[in-house]
N, C-alpha and C positions, 0 to 999 in steps of 0.2 A: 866154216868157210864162207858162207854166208848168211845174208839176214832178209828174209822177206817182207816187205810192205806192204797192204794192200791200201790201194789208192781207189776212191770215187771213179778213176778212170782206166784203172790200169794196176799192175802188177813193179814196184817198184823192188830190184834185187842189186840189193849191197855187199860189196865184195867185203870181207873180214878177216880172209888166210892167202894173201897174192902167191905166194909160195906154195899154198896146196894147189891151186889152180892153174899156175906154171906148169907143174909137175904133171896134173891132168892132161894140160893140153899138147902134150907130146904123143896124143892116139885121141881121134873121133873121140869124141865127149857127145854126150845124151842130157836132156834136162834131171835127166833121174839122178846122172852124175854130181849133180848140185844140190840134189834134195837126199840123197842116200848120205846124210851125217846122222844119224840117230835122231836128228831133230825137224825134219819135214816128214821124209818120206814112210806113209805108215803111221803117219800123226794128221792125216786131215790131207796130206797134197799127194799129186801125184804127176806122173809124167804121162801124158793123152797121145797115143799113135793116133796122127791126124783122119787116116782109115775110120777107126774104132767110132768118130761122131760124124763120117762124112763129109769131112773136110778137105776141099782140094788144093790144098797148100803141104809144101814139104814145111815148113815153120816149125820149129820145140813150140810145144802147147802144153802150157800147166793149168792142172785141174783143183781146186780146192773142194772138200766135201765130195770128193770122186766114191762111188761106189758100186761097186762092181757082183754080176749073177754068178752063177757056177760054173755057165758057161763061159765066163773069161768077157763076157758084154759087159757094157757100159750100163747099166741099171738108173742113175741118179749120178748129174753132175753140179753143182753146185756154180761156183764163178769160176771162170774159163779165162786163156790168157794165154795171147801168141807174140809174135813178133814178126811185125809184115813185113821188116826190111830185110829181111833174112835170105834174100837173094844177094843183094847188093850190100850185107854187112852182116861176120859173124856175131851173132849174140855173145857166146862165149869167150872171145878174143875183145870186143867190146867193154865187156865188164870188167878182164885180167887192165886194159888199159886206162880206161876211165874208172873202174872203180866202184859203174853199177850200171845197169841197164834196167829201158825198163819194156813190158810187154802190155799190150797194148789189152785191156777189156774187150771180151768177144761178145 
């Protein structure tokens, strides 16, 4: 459904299935929602509850090289990845229309 980039400055995500994402977005969508294709999530990415590194933003925060203690903490996070417009514009309604959004290097 999608294809991730990673950029010098940022986190580049291109749309590739508009039609699984349609379908998505008829109920709350999660960053995990985007990476749970067999091919991110569990392969190096992950989806960051802003809580979990202190963050005071409601923002989707994607984690690369996330890795996680027994206690369900954040252990080791690698490159980090939000999206500050996220007040004033959905990420995921963004991407279904343009076609990719991108998030910004924390």
């Amino acid at each position: 459904m999608i294809e991730l980039i990673e950029k010098e400055n940022g986190l580049l995500i291109k749309l590739t299935d508009k039609e699984e994402l349609e379908n998505m977005l008829t109920r709350p969508v999660y960053a995990a929602d985007l990476l749970d294709n067999g091919r991110y999530l569990g392969n190096g990415w992950d989806e960051i509850v802003p809580e979990k590194i202190g963050a005071l933003t409601e923002s989707p925060i994607i984690g690369k090289d996330v890795y996680w203690d027994e206690e369900g903490e954040i252990d080791e996070a690698g490159n980090v990845y939000w999206f500050p417009e996220y007040m004033l514009i959905d990420p995921f309604k963004e991407l279904l229309e343009k076609g990719e959004v991108f998030f910004t290097k924390a």
